[in-house]
Steps between C-alpha positions, in 0.01 A plus 500: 500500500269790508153422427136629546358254762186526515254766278253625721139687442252711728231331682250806489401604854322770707845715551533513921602855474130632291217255461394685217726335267701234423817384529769261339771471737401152582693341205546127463703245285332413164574229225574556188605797256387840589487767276723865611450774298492908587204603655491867415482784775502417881108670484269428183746171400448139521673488870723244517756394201389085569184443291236381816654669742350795747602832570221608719603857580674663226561848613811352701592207300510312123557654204802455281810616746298235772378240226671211653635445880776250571571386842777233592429174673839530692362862641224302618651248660700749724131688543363120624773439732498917627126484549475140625220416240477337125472708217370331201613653178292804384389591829718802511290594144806406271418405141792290516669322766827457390827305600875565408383870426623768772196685438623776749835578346378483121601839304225712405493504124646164454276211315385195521441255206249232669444141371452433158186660472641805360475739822724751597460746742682783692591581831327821619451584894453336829159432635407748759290319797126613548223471759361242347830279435494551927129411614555198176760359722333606862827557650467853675805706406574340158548800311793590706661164535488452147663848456753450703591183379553647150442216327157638238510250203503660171254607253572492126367658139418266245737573174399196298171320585482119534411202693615390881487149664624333786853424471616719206844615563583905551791626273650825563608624126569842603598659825555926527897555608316807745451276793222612627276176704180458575575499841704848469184688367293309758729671788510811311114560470426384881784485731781727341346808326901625517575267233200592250683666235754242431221261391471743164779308382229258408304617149261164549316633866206596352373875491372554874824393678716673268291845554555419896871515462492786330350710758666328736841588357369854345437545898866407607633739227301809644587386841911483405459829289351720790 
């Protein structure tokens, strides 16, 4: 059965990339119902879409196309064994760790009705890995490991707002026929440029990636036509 498995929230803490501000990657498992609603614009919003949670540098990340982060506990359990260390659940940042959900392959576009709180959200991109994701973890060379391994987690808007817990089960009620993954724009935006344009199949990718396949494919059509 997919399920949410644990609900996890920022411990604020001096970010290891700028000890001028903070930072909420350091996300733990919490009892109880959390509120999820959208938290505006990645800059001048509330941050994250979990009520409590951190976003501690919001020129890069939150807002409503990054409101919520879902990671899956199988992803890392093949992380644990890879690395040869335990990973507790939200200590890749996720919002959710989840189980029975390949996170990777989900559609971008397609939606998830969670629990019975009401909440139902939307696939929209892969996250991309940072600096401080990399000195979070101190393992030198993380950026490109996790690249490579092309396994990102996805982000997701919030359509209908609502309440999370531990446990609730994750229905997909509507899934895009364009087949475009997660993991496909992941590749696309770091690893395989080449395939850039196809991702424009997907209407949900928010604003900035679509705008990057455009150029990218506006640039293969002067290329072709010269």
């Amino acid at each position: 059965m997919s399920h949410v498995l644990t609900v996890n929230i920022a411990q604020p803490r001096t970010s290891p990339d700028d000890g001028r501000l903070q930072t909420g990657i350091d996300k733990r498992p919490v009892d109880g119902a959390v509120e999820v609603r959208s938290p505006g614009p990645m800059q001048g919003g509330l941050g994250s879409g979990l009520v409590g949670d951190l976003i501690g540098n919001q020129a890069f990340h939150g807002g409503d196309d990054q409101a919520v982060y879902a990671y899956a506990r199988e992803d890392l359990d093949a992380w644990e064994t890879e690395l040869g260390r335990d990973i507790a659940n939200g200590v890749f940042g996720e919002n959710f760790t989840t189980t029975g959900v390949d996170v990777t392959s989900a559609v971008v576009g397609e939606r998830w009705r969670v629990g019975s709180g009401g909440l139902e959200l939307e696939v929209s991109r892969p996250r991309i890995p940072c600096r401080t994701f990399a000195l979070w973890l101190e393992i030198n060379g993380w950026v490109k490991t996790f690249t490579t391994s092309a396994v990102p987690g996805a982000y997701l808007r919030v359509v209908t707002p609502g309440t999370v817990r531990a446990g609730d089960p994750i229905e997909v009620i509507h899934r895009p026929d364009h087949g475009i993954t997660v993991g496909l724009v992941f590749r696309a935006l770091t690893l395989e440029g080449a395939m850039l344009p196809s991702v424009l199949a997907a209407d949900a990718l928010p604003e900035d990636i679509k705008d990057k396949a455009r150029r990218r494919a506006a640039r293969v059509q002067g290329a072709a036509g010269s």
